[in-house]
PASEBA-1860 file (N, C-alpha, C; in nm, 3 decimals):
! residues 216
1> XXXXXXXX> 2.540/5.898/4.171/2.665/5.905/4.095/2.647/5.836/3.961 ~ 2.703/5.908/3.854/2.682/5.837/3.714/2.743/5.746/3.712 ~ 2.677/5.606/3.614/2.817/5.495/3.599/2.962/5.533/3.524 ~ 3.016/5.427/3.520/3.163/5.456/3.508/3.165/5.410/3.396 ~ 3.208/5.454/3.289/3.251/5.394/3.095/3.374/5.382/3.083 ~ 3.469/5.396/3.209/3.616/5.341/3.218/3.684/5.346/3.377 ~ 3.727/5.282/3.369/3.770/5.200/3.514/3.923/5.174/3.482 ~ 4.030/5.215/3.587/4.137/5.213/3.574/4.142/5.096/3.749
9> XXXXXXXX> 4.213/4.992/3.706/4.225/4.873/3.811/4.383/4.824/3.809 ~ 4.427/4.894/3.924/4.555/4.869/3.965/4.559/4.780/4.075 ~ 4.669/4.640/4.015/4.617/4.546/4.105/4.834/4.517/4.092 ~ 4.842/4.514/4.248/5.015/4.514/4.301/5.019/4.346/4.377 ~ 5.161/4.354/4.329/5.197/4.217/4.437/5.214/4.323/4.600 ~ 5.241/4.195/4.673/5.287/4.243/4.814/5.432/4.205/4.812 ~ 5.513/4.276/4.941/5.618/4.301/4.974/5.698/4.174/4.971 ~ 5.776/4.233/4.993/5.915/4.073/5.008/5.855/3.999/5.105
17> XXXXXXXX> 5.911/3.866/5.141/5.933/3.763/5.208/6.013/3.686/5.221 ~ 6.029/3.662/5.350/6.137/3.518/5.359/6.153/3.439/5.261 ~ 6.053/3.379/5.231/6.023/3.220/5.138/6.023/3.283/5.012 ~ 6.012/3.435/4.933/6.045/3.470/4.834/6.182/3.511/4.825 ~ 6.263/3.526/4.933/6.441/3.528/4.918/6.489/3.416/4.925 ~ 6.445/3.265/4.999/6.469/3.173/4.971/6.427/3.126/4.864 ~ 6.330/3.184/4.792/6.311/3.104/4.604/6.194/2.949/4.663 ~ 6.082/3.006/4.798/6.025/2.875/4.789/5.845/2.949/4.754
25> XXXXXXXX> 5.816/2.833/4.701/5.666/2.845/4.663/5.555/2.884/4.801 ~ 5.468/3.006/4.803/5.474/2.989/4.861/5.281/2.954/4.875 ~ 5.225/3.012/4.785/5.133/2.961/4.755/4.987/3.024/4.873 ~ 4.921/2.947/4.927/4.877/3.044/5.034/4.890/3.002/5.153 ~ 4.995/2.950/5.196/5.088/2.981/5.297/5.079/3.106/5.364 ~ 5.036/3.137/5.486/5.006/3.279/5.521/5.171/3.323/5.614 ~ 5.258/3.329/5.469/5.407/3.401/5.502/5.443/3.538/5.535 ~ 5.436/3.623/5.682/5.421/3.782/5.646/5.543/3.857/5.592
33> XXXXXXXX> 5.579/3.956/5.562/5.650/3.994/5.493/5.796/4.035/5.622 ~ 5.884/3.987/5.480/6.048/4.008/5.569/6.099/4.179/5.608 ~ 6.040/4.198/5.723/6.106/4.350/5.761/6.221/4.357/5.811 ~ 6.288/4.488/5.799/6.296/4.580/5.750/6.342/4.541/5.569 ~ 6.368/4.440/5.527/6.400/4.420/5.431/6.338/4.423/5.287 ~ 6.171/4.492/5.332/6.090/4.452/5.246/6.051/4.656/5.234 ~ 6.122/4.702/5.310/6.028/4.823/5.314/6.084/4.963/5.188 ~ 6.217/4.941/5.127/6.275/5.029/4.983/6.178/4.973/4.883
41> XXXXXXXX> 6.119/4.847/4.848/6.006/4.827/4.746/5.879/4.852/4.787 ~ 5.857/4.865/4.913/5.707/4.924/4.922/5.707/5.036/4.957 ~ 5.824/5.107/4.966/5.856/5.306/4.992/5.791/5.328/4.889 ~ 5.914/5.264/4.765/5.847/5.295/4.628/5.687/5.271/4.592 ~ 5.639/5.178/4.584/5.517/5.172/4.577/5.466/5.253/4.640 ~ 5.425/5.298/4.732/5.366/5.389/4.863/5.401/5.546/4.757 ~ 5.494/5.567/4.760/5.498/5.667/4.654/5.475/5.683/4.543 ~ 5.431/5.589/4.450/5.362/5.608/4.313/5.214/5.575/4.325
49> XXXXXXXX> 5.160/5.542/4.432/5.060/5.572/4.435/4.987/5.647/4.508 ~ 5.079/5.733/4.609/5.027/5.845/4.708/4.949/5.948/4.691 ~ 4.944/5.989/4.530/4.829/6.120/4.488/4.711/6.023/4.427 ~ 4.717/5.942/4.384/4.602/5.877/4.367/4.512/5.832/4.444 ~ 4.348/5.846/4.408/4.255/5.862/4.438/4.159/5.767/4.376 ~ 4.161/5.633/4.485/4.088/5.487/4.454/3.972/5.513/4.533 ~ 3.874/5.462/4.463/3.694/5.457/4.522/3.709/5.336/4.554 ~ 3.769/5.226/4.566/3.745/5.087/4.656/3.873/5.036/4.674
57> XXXXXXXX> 3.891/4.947/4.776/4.038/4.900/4.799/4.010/4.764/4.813 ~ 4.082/4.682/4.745/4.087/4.510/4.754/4.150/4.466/4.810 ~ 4.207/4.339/4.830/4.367/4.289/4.890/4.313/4.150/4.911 ~ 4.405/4.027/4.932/4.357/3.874/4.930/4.382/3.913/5.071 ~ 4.355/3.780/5.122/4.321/3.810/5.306/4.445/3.768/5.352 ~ 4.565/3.704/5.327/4.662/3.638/5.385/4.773/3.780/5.414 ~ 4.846/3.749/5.515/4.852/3.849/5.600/4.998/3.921/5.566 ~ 5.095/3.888/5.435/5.177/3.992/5.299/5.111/4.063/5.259
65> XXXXXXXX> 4.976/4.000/5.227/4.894/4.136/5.166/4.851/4.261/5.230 ~ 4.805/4.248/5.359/4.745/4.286/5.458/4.870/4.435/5.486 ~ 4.975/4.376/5.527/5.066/4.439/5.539/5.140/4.549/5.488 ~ 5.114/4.465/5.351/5.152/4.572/5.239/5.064/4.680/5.228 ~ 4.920/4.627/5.250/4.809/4.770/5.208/4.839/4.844/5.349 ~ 4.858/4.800/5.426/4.925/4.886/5.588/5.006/4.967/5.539 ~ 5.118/4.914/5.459/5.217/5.071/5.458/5.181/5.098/5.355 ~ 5.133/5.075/5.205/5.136/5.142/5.109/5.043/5.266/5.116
73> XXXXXXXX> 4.896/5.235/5.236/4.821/5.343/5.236/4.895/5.470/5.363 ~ 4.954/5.449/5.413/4.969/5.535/5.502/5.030/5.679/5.447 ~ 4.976/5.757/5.457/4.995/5.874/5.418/4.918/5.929/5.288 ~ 4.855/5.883/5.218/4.839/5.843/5.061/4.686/5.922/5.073 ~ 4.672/5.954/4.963/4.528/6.041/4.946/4.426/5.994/4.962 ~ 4.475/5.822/4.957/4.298/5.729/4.976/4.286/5.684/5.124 ~ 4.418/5.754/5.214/4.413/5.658/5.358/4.277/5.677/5.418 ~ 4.267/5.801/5.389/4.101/5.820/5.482/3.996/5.762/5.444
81> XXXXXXXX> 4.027/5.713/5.349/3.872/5.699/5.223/3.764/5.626/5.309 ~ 3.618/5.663/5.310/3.559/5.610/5.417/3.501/5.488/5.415 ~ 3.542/5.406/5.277/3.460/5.273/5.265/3.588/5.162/5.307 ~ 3.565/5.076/5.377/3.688/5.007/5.411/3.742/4.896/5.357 ~ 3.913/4.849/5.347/3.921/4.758/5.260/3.876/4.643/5.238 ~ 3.871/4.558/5.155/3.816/4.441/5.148/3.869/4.332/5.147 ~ 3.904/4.205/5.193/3.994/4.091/5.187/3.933/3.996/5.135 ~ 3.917/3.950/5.042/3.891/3.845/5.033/4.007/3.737/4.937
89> XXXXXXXX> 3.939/3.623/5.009/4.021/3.482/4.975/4.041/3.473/4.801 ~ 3.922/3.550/4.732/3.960/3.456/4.563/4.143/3.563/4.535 ~ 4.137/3.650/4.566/4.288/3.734/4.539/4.420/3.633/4.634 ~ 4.381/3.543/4.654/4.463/3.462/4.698/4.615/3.411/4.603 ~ 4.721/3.372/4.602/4.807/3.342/4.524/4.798/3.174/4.491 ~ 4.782/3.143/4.347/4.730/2.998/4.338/4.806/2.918/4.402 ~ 4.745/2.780/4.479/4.740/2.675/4.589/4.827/2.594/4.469 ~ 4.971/2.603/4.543/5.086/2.506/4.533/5.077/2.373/4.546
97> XXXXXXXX> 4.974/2.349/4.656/4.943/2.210/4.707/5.069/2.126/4.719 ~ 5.120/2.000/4.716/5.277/2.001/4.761/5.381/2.011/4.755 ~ 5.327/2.117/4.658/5.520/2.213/4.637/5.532/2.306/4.708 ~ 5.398/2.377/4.782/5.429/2.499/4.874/5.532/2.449/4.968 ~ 5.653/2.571/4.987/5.785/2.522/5.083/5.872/2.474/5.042 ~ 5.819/2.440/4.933/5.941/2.344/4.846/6.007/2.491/4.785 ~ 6.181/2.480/4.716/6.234/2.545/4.629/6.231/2.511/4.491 ~ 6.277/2.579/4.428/6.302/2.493/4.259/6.410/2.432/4.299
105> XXXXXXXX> 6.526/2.427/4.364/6.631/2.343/4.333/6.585/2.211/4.398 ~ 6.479/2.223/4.476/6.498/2.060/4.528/6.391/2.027/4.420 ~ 6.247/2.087/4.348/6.196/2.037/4.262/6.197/2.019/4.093 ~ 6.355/2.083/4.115/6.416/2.036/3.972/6.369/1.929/3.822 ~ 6.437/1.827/3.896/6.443/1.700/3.853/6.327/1.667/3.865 ~ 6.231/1.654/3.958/6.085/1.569/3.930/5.998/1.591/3.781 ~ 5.981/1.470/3.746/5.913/1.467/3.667/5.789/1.570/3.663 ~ 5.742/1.564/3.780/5.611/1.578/3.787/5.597/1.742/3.769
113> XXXXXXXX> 5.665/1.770/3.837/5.719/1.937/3.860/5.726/1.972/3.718 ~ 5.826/1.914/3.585/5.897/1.973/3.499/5.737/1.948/3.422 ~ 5.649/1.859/3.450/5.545/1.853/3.294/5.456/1.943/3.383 ~ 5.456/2.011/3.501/5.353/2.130/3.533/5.432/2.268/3.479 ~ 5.536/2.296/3.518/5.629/2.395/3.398/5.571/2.403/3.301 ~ 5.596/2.290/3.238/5.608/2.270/3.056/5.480/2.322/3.050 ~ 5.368/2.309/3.147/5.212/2.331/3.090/5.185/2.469/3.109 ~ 5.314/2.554/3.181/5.277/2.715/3.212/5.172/2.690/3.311
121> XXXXXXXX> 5.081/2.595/3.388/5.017/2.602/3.514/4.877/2.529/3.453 ~ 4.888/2.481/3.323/4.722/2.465/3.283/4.743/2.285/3.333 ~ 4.810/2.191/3.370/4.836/2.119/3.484/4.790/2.178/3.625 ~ 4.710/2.112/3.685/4.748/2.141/3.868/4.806/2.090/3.890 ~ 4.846/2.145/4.040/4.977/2.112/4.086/4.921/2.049/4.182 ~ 5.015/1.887/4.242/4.937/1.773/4.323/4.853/1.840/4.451 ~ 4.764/1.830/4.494/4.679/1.861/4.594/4.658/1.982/4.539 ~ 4.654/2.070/4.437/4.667/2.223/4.437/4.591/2.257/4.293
129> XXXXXXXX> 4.597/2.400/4.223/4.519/2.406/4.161/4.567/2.450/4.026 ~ 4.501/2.450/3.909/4.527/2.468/3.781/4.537/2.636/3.728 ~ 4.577/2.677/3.629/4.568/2.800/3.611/4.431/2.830/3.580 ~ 4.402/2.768/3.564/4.152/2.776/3.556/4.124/2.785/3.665 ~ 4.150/2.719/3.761/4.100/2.723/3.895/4.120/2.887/3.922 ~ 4.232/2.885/3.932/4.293/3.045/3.965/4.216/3.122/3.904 ~ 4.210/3.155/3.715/4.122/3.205/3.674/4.009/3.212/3.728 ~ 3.893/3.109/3.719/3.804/3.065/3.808/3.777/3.177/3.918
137> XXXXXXXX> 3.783/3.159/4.027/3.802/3.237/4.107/3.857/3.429/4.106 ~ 3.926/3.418/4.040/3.962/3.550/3.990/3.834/3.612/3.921 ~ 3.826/3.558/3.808/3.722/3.623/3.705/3.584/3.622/3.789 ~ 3.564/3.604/3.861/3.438/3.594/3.952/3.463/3.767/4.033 ~ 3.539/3.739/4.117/3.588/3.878/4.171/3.591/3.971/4.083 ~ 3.658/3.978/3.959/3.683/4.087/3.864/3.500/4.120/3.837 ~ 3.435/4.051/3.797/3.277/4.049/3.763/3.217/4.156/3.871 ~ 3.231/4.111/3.971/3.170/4.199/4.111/3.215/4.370/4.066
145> XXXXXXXX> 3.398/4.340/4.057/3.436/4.474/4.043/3.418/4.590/3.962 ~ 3.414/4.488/3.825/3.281/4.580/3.697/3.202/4.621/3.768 ~ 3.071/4.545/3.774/2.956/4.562/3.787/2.934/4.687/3.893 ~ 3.005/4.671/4.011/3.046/4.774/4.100/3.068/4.940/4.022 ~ 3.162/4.935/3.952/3.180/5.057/3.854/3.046/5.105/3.797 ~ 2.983/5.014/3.731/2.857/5.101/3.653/2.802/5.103/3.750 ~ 2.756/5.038/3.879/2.676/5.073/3.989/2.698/5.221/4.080 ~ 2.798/5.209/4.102/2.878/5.319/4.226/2.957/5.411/4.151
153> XXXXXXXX> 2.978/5.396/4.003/3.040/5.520/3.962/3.204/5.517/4.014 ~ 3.254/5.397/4.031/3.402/5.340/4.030/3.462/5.420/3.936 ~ 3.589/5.469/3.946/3.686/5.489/3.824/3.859/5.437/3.844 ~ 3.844/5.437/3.960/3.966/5.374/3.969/3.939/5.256/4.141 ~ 4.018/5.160/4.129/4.027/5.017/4.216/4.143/5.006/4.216 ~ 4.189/4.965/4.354/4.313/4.908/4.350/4.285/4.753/4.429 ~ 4.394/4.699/4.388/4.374/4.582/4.459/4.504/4.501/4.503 ~ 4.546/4.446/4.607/4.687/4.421/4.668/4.671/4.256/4.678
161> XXXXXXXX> 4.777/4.168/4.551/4.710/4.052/4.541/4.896/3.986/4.540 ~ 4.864/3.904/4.455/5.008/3.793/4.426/5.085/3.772/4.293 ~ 5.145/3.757/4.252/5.234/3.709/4.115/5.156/3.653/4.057 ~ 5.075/3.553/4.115/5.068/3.440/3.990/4.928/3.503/3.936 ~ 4.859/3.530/4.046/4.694/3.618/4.018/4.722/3.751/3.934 ~ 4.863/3.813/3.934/4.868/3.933/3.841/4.913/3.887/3.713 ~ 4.981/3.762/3.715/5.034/3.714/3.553/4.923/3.656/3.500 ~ 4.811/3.644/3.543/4.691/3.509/3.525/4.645/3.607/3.438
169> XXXXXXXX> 4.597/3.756/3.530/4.517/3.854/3.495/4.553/3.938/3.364 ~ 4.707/3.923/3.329/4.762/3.998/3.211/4.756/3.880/3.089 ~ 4.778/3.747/3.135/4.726/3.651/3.037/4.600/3.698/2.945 ~ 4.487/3.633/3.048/4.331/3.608/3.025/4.321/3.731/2.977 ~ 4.334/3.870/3.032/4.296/4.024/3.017/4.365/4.035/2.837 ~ 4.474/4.027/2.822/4.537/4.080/2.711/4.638/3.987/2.640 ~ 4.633/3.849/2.710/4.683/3.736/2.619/4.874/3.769/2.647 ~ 4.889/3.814/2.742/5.051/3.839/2.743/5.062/3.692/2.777
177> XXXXXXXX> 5.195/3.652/2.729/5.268/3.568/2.709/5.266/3.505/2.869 ~ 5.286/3.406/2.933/5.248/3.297/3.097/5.374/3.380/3.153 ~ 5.491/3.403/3.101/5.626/3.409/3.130/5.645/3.580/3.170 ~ 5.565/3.677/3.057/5.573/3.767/3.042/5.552/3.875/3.160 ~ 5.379/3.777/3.189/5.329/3.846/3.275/5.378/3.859/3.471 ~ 5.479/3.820/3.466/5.533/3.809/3.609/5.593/3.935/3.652 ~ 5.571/3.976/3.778/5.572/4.083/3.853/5.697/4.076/3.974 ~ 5.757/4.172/4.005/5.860/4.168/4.129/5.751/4.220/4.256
185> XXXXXXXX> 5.797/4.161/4.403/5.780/4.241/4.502/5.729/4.345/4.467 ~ 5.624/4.445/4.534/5.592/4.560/4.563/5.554/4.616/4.431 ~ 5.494/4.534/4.333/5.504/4.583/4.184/5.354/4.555/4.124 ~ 5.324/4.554/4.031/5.199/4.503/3.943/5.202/4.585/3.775 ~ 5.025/4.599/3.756/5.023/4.663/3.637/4.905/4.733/3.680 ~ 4.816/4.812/3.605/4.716/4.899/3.575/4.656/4.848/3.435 ~ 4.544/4.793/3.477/4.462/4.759/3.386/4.391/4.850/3.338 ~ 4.381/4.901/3.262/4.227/5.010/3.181/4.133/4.965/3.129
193> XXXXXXXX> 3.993/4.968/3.150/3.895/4.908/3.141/3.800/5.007/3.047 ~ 3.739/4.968/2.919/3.678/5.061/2.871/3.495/5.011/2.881 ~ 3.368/5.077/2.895/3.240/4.989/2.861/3.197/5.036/2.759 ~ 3.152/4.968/2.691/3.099/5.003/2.571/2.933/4.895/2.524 ~ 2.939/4.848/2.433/2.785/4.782/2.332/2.807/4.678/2.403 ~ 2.964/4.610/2.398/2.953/4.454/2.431/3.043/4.457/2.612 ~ 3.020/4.572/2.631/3.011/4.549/2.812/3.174/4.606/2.816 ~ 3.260/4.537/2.964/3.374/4.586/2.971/3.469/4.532/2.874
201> XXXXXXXX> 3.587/4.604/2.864/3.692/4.540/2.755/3.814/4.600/2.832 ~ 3.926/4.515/2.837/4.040/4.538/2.871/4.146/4.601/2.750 ~ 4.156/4.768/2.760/4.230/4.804/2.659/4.362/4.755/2.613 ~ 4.421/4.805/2.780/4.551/4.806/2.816/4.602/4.788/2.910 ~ 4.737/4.786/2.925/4.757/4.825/3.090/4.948/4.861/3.091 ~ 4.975/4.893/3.228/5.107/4.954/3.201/5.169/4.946/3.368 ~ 5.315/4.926/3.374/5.386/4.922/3.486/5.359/4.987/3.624 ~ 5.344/4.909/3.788/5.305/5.011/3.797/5.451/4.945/3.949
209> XXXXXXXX> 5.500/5.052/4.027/5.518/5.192/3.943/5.600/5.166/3.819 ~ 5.586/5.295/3.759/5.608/5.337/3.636/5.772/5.291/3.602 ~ 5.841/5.273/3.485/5.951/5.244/3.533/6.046/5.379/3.518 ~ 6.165/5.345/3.547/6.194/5.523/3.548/6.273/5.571/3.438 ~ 6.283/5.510/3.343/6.263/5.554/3.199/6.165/5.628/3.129 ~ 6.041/5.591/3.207/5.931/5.621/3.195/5.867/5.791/3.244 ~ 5.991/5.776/3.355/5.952/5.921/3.432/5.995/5.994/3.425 ~ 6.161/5.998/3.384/6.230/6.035/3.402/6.261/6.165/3.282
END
């Protein structure tokens, strides 16, 4: 198979949860997702990506994610696909350390809380980790997933990860704003990947699903 000179990498949060309707951190806390309550945002999802046709499937290993790639593939053009998904830990959602469980209203007022805010995450959080760390770990995985493309002739990846790992990724990737880059339930973006002289480059990327302005 020829290599790939563009790579389209659609990378989704997972479904609702308890501790995301209660507004608590949840970090990697292995929280599974709140049914039946979680399943109108991953219909949708499941349906904007049902004709599409991914050569590898990702997902962090904690068991929202897991779930979510359970229903989003079922029925979908890649369910059969014969290489199987992959879990691993770096797609994890960055380590809260002891704010996981906690809400914002009880971590309001702390000092400590408001100057990790103020830093957009480039602070860690006590026992927990920095937005580098996260990076860190991320950009390691993303490396594999290139390299994979010019190897195997990749053109499209999906990958079923967390909020903070999809806002990290629209940061570092294209410099969107810490705030900007945040995602709902059952949602993400599509990264486009071009290779060229000086290797991969992140063009663009765009809603996914689409919004319905968009489709409509």
């Amino acid at each position: 198979m020829a290599a790939a000179d563009r790579l389209e990498l659609v990378v989704v949060r997972h479904g609702l949860t308890s501790w995301n309707r209660e507004r608590r951190y949840q970090g990697q806390r292995d929280i599974p997702l709140l049914l039946p309550e979680a399943l109108p945002d991953l219909e949708r999802l499941r349906e904007a990506l049902a004709e599409t046709g991914f050569d590898a499937v990702h997902a962090s290993d904690l068991t929202r994610c897991r779930q979510t790639l359970d229903h989003i593939r079922e029925g979908s053009a890649w369910a059969n696909h014969p290489e199987a998904p992959r879990f691993d830990r770096r797609l994890r959602e960055l380590d809260f350390g002891d704010y996981e469980g906690r809400t914002w209203e009880a971590l309001k007022d702390d000092p400590g809380y408001r100057a990790w805010v103020d830093s957009r995450g480039m602070r860690a959080t006590p026992g927990g980790e920095s937005a580098d760390d996260l990076w860190a770990r991320l950009a390691a995985w993303l490396d594999e997933v290139l390299a994979e493309a010019r190897i195997h002739g990749h053109r499209r990846v999906l990958a079923v990860s967390h909020s903070g790992a999809i806002r990290e990724l629209s940061r570092r990737l294209e410099g969107a704003d810490f705030w900007a880059g945040v995602v709902g339930q059952a949602q993400g973006r599509r990264f486009v990947f071009t290779h060229g002289e000086e290797g991969w480059q992140c063009g663009c990327s765009s809603a996914v699903p689409a919004p319905a302005s968009a489709t409509s």
